[in-house]
Steps between C-alpha positions, in 0.01 A plus 500: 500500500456135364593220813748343448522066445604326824667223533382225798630230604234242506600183645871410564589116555843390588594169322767211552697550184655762235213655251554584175185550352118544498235567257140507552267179350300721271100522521540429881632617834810268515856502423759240445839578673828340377808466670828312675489299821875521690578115388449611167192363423235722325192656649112530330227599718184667415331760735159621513411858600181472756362777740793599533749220569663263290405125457788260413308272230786294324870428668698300218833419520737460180806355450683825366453847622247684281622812375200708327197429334183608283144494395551677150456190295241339647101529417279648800330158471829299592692763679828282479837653659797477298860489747844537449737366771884453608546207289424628183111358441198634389230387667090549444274409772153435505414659862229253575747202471913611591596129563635525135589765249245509175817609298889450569817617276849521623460881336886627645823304598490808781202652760203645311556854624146617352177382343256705341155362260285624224148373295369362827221680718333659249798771436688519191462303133656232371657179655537406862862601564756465813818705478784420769821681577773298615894537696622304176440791290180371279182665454264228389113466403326223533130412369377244775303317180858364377708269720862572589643721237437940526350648250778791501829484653699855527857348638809650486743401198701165505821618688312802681479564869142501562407768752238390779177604431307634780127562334295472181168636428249469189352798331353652131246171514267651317370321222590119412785531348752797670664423826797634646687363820764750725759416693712643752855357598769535787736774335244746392352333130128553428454331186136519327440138218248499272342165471368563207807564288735341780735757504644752765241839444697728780731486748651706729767534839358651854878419620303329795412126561128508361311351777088527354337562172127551413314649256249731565231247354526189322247479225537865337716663256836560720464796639710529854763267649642567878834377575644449874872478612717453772636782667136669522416633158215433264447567095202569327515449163253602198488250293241656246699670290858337427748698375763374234791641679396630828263155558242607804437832695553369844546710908668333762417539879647451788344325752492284819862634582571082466456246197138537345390111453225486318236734295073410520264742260139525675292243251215783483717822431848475309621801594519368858753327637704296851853494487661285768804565732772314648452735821161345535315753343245574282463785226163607353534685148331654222617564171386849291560476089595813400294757278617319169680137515654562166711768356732523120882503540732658309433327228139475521463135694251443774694476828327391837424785786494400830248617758585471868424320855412635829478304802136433613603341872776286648485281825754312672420139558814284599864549535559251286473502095145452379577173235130506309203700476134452326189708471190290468324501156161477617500767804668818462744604798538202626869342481717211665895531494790283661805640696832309579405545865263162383187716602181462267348838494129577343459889442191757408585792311201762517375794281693370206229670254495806640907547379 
């Protein structure tokens, strides 16, 4: 019988304000953390992970609550962090020097609900790209080489209520000139765009707010895309084979028995992946493909099969929801996450190639 992963709680740190989000500075053993102080000023601090305990290295304080944040389009040389925050701004910081952002647009006339990158750390062709998600309904990109205006805005129609969107992700980066960005809204909409051609490829309804989005990887050929929800269900979707009618094989799975915030793949295996509770729990899973991917319909069109998950190992962390999680790049297992109890948590998880 193969042991199972564990999850451990490394080091737990109780902070001063509300956390939204960390992510791990890559090529090293720190992590920026990004969050909401209660007179609504916003929180960045950067943490080091030493024998054990955690070393407070930066304590900045910004004018507006910061939101969410990434590393994607950044070089490993620079290692810049791109924000969003409650006022609407995109920020990128150079973490040597926070007195001043490198790069600010007013990106959103609402909160930037969600931030993801792409063409930075070595992942991924093509351009440097930022993608936020936003309450006022817009899904923009922005290349941080051209001042102030997106290089693709997907907002609602003139007269249309925008619905809030809650997360965004980048995916199919794999060559220099395809590039496809996901989003996931209040009411249920996943809708897939195709930068390339700047049209709508897919969409679909989960008829649940869509709360997290990522692709399996980045820089390939799509190939899986995990959806999470409120009211404790996930969606795996293949998005190899795209039907005309149909669109993608997907499975749904209940989990959590509470809203499932976010979704993290393990950067060294795809087919691994965290899914994060509002309970204050964490799920470990693993996705099987099936024994073909692709089968003919009736009328002899190639139409997606899905495989299925099982659930590797589960722990209970907080009773509060965990808001943001992040597996290191550089050392496999290791992870930080954020709950709304405003605890800072750094975890191990063990045996993951033996699964």
């Amino acid at each position: 019988m193969v042991d199972k992963p564990k999850i451990i709680e490394h080091v737990t740190k109780s902070l001063d304000y509300t956390l939204f989000d960390a992510r791990w500075i890559p090529c090293s053993a720190r992590f920026v953390v990004l969050g909401n102080f209660a007179r609504g000023t916003g929180a960045l601090q950067i943490y080091e992970v030493s024998k054990g305990e955690l070393k407070l290295l930066k304590n900045d304080e910004k004018r507006t609550a910061l939101k969410c944040g990434t590393f994607g389009a950044s070089s490993l040389q620079q290692r810049y962090l791109a924000t969003g925050d409650f006022d609407g701004k995109m920020m990128i910081w150079n973490l040597e020097n926070t007195e001043r952002p490198v790069y600010s647009v007013k990106a959103h006339s609402q909160i930037v609900n969600a931030i993801d990158g792409v063409g930075g750390l070595g992942i991924g062709e093509g351009a440097p790209e930022i993608v936020t998600g936003s309450r006022d309904g817009s899904v923009k990109v922005w290349d941080p080489r051209q001042k102030d205006k997106p290089v693709a805005n997907m907002a609602p129609a003139e007269g249309e209520e925008g619905r809030d969107c809650w997360c965004v992700a980048f995916g199919d980066a794999y060559n220099t000139e395809e590039r496809s960005v996901v989003a996931g809204y209040d009411n249920g909409d996943i809708k897939m765009f195709d930068l390339k051609k700047m049209t709508v490829r897919w969409e679909t309804n989960v008829k649940n707010g869509v709360c997290g989005i990522e692709f399996d990887r980045k820089d390939i050929m799509m190939n899986k895309l995990v959806a999470t929800t409120l009211e404790s269900k996930f969606h795996v979707f293949d998005v190899r084979t795209q039907h005309p009618e149909k669109g993608f094989a997907s499975l749904s799975e209940k989990a959590h028995k509470s809203t499932v915030w976010c979704v993290r793949h393990l950067p060294q295996n795809r087919e691994i992946f965290m899914t994060c509770g509002g309970s204050g729990s964490l799920n470990l899973w693993k996705y099987s493909y099936p024994d073909q991917r692709v089968t003919k319909d009736a009328k002899d069109l190639d139409m997606g099969v899905i495989g299925s998950v099982s659930m590797l190992q589960n722990a209970s962390l907080s009773t509060q929801p965990i808001t943001s999680f992040d597996w290191s790049p550089d050392k496999e297992g290791l992870c930080v996450c954020t709950a709304l109890d405003q605890s800072l948590r750094v975890i191990i998880v063990t045996k993951l190639k033996t699964v």
